[in-house]
C-alpha positions as CSV (number, residue, x, y, z in Angstrom):
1,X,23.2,-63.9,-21.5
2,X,22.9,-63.1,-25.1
3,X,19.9,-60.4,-25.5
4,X,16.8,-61.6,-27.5
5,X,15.9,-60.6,-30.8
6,X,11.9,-59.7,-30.9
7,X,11.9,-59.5,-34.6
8,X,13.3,-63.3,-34.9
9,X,10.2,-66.0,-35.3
10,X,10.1,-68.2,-32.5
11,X,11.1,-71.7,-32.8
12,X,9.0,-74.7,-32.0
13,X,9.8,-76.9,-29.1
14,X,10.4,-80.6,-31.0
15,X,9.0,-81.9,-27.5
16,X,5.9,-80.5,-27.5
17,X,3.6,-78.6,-29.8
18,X,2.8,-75.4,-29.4
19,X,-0.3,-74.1,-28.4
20,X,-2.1,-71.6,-30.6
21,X,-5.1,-68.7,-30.7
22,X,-7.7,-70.9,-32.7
23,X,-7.3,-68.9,-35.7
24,X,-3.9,-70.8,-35.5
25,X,-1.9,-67.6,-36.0
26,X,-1.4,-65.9,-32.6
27,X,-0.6,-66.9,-28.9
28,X,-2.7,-66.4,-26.5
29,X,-1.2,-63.0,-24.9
30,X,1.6,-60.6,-25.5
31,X,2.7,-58.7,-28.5
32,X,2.7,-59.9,-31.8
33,X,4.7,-58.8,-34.3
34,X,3.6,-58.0,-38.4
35,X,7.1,-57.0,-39.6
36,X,8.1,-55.8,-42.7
37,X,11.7,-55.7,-44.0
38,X,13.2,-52.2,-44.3
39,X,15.1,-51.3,-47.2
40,X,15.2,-47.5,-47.2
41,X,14.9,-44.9,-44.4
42,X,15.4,-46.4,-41.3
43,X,17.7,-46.3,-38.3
44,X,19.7,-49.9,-36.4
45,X,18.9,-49.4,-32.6
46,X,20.5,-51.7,-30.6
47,X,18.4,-53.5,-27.9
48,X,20.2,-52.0,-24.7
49,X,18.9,-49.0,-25.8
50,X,15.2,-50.2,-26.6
51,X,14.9,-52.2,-23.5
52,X,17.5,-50.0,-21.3
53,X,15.8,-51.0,-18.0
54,X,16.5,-47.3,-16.1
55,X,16.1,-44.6,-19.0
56,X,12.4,-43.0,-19.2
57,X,10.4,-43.5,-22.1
58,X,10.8,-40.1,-22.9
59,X,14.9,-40.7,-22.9
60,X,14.5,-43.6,-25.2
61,X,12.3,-41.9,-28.1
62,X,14.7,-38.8,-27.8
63,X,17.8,-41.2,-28.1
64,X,16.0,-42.6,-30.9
65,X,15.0,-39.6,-33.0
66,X,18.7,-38.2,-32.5
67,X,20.1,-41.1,-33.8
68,X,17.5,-41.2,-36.9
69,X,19.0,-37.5,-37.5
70,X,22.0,-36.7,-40.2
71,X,25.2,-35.4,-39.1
72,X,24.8,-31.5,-38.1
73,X,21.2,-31.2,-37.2
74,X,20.5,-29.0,-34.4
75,X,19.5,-30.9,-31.2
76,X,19.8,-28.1,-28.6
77,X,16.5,-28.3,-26.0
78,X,15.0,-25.3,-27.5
79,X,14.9,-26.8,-31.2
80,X,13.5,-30.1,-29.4
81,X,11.0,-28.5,-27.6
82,X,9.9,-26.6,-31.3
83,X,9.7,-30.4,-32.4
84,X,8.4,-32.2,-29.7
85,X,5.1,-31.7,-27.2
86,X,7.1,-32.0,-24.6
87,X,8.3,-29.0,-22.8
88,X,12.1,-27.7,-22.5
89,X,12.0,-28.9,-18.7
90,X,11.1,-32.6,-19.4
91,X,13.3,-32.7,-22.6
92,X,16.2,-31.5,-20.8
93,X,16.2,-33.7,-17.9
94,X,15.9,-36.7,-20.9
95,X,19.0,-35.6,-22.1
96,X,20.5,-35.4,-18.9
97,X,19.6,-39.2,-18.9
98,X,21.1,-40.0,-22.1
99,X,24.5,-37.9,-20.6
100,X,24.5,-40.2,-17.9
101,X,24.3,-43.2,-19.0
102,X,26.9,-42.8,-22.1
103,X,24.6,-42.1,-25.2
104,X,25.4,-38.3,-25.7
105,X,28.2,-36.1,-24.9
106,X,28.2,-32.5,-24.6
107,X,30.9,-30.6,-24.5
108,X,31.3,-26.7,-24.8
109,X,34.1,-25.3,-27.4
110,X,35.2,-22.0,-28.5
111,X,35.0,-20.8,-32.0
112,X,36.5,-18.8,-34.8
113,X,34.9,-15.1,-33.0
114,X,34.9,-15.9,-29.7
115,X,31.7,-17.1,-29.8
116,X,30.9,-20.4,-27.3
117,X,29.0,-23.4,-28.8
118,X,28.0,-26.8,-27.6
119,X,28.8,-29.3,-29.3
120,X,27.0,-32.9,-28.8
121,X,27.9,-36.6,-30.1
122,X,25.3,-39.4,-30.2
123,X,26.8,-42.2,-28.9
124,X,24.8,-45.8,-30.2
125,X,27.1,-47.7,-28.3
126,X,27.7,-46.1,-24.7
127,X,31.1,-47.4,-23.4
128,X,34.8,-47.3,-25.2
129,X,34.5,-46.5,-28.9
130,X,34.1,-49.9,-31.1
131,X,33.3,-52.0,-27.9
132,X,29.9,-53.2,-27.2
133,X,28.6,-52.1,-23.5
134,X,29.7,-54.6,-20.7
135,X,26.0,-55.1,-19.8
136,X,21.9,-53.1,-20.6
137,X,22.9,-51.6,-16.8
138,X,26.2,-51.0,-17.4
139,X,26.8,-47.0,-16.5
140,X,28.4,-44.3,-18.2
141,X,32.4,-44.3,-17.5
142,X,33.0,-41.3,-15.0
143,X,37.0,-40.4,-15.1
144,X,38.4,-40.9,-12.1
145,X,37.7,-37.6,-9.2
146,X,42.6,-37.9,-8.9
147,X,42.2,-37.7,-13.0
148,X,40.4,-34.7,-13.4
149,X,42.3,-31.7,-15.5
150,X,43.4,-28.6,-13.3
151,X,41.1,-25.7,-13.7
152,X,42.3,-23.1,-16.3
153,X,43.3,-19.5,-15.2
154,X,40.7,-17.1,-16.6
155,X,41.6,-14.4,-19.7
156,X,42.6,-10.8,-18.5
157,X,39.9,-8.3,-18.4
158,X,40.3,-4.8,-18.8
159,X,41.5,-2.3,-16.3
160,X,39.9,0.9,-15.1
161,X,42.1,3.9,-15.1
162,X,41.6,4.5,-11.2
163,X,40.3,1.7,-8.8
164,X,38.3,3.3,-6.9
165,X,36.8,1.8,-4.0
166,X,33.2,2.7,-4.5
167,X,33.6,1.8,-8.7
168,X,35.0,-1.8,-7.5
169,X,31.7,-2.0,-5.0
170,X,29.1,-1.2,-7.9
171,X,30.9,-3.8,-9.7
172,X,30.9,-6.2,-7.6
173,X,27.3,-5.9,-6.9
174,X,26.6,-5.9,-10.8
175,X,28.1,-9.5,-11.1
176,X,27.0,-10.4,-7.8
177,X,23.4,-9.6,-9.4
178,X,23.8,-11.6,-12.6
179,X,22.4,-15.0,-11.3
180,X,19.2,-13.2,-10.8
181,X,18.9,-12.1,-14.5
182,X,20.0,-16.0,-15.2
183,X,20.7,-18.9,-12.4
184,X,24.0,-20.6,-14.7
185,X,25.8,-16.9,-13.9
186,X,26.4,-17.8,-10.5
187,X,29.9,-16.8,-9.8
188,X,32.4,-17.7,-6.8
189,X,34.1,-14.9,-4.8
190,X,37.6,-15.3,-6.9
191,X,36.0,-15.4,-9.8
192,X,34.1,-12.2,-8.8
193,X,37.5,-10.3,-7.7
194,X,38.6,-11.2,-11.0
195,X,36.2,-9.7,-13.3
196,X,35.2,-6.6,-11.0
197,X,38.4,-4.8,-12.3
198,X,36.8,-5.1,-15.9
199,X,33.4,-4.1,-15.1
200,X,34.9,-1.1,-14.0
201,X,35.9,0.0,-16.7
202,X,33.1,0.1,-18.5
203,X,31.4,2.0,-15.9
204,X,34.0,4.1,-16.1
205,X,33.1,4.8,-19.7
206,X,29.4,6.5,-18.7
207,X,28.0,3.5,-18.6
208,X,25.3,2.9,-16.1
209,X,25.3,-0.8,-14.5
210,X,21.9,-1.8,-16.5
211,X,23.8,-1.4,-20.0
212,X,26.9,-3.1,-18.4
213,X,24.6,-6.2,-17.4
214,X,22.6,-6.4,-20.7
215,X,25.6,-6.3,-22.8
216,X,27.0,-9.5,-20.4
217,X,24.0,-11.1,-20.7
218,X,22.8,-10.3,-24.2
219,X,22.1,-13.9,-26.1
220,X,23.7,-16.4,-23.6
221,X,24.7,-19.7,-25.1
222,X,21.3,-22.4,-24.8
223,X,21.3,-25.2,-22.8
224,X,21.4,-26.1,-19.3
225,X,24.2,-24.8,-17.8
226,X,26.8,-22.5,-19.2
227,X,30.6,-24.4,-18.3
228,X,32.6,-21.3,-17.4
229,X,30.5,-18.5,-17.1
230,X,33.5,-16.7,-15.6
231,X,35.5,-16.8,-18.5
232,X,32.5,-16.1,-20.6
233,X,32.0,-13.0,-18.8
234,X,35.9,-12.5,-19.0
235,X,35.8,-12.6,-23.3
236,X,32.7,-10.4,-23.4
237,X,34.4,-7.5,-21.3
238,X,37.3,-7.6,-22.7
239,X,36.1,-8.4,-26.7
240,X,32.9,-5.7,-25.8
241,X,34.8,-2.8,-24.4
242,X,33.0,0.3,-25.6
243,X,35.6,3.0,-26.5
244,X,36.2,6.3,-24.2
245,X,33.3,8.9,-24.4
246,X,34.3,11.8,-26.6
247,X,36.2,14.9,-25.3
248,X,33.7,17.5,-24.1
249,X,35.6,20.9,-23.5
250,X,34.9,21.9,-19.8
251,X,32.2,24.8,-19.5
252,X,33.6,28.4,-18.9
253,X,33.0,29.5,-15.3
254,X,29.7,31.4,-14.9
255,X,29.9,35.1,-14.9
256,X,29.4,36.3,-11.6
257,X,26.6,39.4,-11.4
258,X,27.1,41.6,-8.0
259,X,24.1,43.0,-6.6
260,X,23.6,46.6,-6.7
261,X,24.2,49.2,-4.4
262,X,24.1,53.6,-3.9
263,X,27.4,55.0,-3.9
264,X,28.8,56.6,-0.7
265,X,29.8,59.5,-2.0
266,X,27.4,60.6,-5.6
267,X,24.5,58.6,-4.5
268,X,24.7,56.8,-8.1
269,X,23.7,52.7,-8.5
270,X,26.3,50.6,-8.8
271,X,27.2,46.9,-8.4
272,X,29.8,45.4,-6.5
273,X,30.0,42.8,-3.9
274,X,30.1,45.1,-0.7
275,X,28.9,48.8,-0.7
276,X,30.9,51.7,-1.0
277,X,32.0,54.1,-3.5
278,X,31.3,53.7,-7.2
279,X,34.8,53.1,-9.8
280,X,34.8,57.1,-10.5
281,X,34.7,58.0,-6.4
282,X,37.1,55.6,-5.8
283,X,39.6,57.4,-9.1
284,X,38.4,61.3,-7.8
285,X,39.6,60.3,-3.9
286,X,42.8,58.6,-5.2
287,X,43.9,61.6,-7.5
């Protein structure tokens, strides 16, 4: 079925008339349309986006405004929400929608630095580039669960110079602590085992775990969810790594004061850990 164009007049039944408001203008009920041609400023928005029959209203005017927007302009949730009444909870779960059903892709990329952005395409026509979508409730294409690429191997973090057990167990319990400071640093056992080794060695450093955790959690990428927060983690120990604490000379041994105590044999103070004779008693009794 070949979607409708509201802005098109209607067309008059040859059969029968059509019945008007009595001001001869109007029908009787529904929206009526007072359009004016657009030669300037405006945005095409196709129809299976207007009328998508499952997308929130809220998910429509987002997908609208994003399209009206020139290449490059910031559409994270936290620039939205600045924008927008809406808060960064509803605005998120709208794009969530438009991720579903095929009009954004989000995809996280690694740039010139290390640093990790997101990078998001507005899609006008969901479905294969150039091709119209099969239907309004056609779905977003899901690859195939056989299809899906192999999951990478995590960078190398740093290594402490002795791995001792009770270092590893503070450092486990640092990352096993993260989610608390922020729910997308949830980390599996491997990936723990992995990164506990570099953690480490920064502790190792005279580091207490409270600067170790800020500097890993220090200005987190926005958005929803992070997509490998383990091999975030990984680049920030390893790209982080304070350097060694300086060289501090070890302190001379204190000097040891004996208590006093009356010679044996002149009666004279002197000190020395155990009484007896004084140094010159001692030399007179030798000689």
């Amino acid at each position: 079925m070949d979607t409708q164009n509201p802005s098109a007049p209607a067309c008059a039944d040859s059969g029968s008339p059509v019945k008007h408001h009595p001001d001869r203008r109007h029908p009787h009920s529904g929206v009526v349309h007072d359009n004016t041609r657009h030669t300037t400023r405006f945005t095409v928005v196709g129809n299976h986006l207007a009328q998508h029959p499952e997308l929130s209203l809220l998910a429509i005017g987002l997908a609208v405004h994003i399209q009206s927007l020139p290449a490059g302009a910031r559409v994270d949730i936290k620039t939205l929400a600045a924008r927008f009444p809406e808060g960064p909870t509803r605005i998120g779960a709208a794009l969530r929608e438009l991720e579903a059903h095929g009009y954004l892709r989000r995809t996280r990329e690694r740039v010139p630095g290390g640093r990790i952005v997101t990078r998001t395409v507005s899609c006008n026509q969901p479905g294969r580039r150039g091709e119209p979508p099969d239907s309004p409730r056609t779905p977003a294409r899901r690859p195939a669960p056989d299809t899906r690429a192999p999951r990478k191997k995590l960078p190398p973090v740093p290594q402490p110079s002795a791995l001792s057990p009770a270092l590893l167990r503070t450092a486990a319990d640092l990352l096993a602590g993260l989610r608390r400071h922020d729910p997308r640093l949830l980390l599996s056992a491997t990936d723990a085992d992995h990164l506990a080794p570099g953690v480490a060695a920064w502790l190792e450093r005279d580091l207490t775990p409270t600067a170790v955790r800020d500097a890993l959690t220090a200005a987190l990428p926005q958005g929803d969810r992070l997509r490998r927060p383990a091999a975030l983690l990984a680049h920030r120990l390893t790209a982080q790594l304070p350097p060694p604490p300086p060289f501090r000379a070890p302190a001379p041994p204190a000097t040891v004061r004996h208590p006093l105590h009356n010679c044996d044999g002149c009666d004279r103070a002197f000190r020395a850990p155990e009484p007896g004779r004084c140094a010159d008693c001692r030399h007179a009794t030798h000689t």
